[in-house]
C-alpha positions, 0 to 999 in steps of 0.5 A, a space after each residue: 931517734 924519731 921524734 913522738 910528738 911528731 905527727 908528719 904525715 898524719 891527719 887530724 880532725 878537730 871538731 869545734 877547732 875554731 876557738 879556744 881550746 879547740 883552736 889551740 889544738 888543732 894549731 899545736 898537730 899543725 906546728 907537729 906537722 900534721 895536716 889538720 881539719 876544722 869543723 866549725 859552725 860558721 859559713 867561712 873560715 874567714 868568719 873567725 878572722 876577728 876573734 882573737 883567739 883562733 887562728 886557721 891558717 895551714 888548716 882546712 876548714 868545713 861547715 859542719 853542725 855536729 848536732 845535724 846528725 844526718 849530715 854527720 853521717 852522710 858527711 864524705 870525708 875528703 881524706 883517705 884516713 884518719 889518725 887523729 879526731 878530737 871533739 872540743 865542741 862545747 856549749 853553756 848557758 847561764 842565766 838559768 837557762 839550762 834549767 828550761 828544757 830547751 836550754 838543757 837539750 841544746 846543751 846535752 845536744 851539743 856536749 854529748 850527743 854530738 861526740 857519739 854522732 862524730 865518734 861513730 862517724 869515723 870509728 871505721 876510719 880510727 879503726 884503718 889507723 889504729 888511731 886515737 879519739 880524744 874527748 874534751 870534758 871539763 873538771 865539772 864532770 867531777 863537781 857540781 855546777 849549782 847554776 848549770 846542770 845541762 853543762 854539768 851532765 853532759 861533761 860527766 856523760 863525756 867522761 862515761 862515753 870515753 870509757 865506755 867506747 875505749 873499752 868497745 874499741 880498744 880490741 879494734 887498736 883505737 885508743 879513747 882517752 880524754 881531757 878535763 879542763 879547770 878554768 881556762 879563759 875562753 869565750 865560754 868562761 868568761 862569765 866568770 875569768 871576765 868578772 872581776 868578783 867571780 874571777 877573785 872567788 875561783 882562783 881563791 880555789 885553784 892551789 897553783 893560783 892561776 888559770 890555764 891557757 889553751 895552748 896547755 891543754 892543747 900540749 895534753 891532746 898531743 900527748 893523748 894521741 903520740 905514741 908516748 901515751 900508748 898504753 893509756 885508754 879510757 882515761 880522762 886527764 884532768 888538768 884544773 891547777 888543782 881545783 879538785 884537790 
């Protein structure tokens, strides 16, 4: 009986897979066998050596700014095909700073535009494959953030792009499905899973009284792209403890 969640012979590419939740999934398709791409924005691979939570080895790593739309376009791919394009690039400013419009743009650039740049960028490749389109959002498309409105829409206008170009692509054979993290520490979280007084103040809100790890919704990714999922397009897991209960 052949194994679905693994992914042998198959090639990913995951964009902001250097940290994070980003990071944790491209190692979970290398530990499914998969040959995985990162896009990062730093110059070398080896500039992630000291961050804690990332780990390239057995990956190929490129330089790329996916908010540098001409070079998302002109970008030639150094694989024949794609099974795989997970976009977890992801930005947030606090201290009010997304309540000037250069900070609001800088996030909608990075969290939204840049995922229809990466999408249509290998829609034809995803289309070769029959392959699958996973989108990281966040459990903030779905509540509001008071301090940061530019994280806030773009998160939501993740979850609108994962419909919208599941249903255009879904005749074509590509399945788009997304993911919708609660709090889960990060480097990007850790204004508040970091401080004690805002960590004590949302955990109070999540039932199962814990934050999530990663690697749990790197597991969610892989199951959005193995064949265990093959009749889901469109959605958007959401996978917070419960926060929106």
């Amino acid at each position: 009986m052949n194994n679905p969640l693994d992914f042998s012979n198959r090639t990913v590419l995951v964009v902001g897979g250097t940290t994070g939740i980003g990071n944790a999934t491209a190692r979970t398709f290398r530990d499914a066998g998969a040959k995985v791409w990162v896009w990062g924005t730093r110059p070398n691979a080896a500039d992630y050596d000291k961050e804690e939570d990332s780990d390239l080895s057995g990956m190929v790593y490129q330089t790329m700014d996916a908010t540098d739309y001409d070079h998302v376009r002109d970008y030639q791919a150094e694989f024949d095909s794609l099974d795989v394009l997970v976009l977890s690039q992801g930005l947030v400013l606090y201290n009010r700073q997304e309540y000037e419009m250069d900070g609001f743009r800088r996030v909608v650039d990075v969290n939204l535009n840049s995922l229809m740049a990466c999408a249509t960028r290998f829609h034809e490749h995803l289309k070769k494959s029959g392959g699958s389109l996973i989108i990281v959002s966040s459990s903030a498309a779905f509540h509001a953030t008071r301090g940061n409105p530019a994280y806030n829409a773009s998160k939501t206008g993740a979850y609108g792009l994962c419909r919208t170009l599941a249903q255009a692509w879904a005749h074509q054979g590509v399945r788009v499905n997304g993911l919708a993290p609660g709090f889960i520490p990060t480097r990007m979280t850790a204004q508040t899973t970091e401080n004690e007084k805002h960590k004590d103040a949302a955990m109070s809100r999540i039932p199962m009284g814990r934050f999530g790890t990663p690697d749990e919704m790197a597991s969610i990714a892989l199951f959005l792209a193995s064949p265990l999922s093959s009749y889901m397009t469109g959605q958007m897991l959401v996978a917070d403890g419960g926060l929106l209960l």
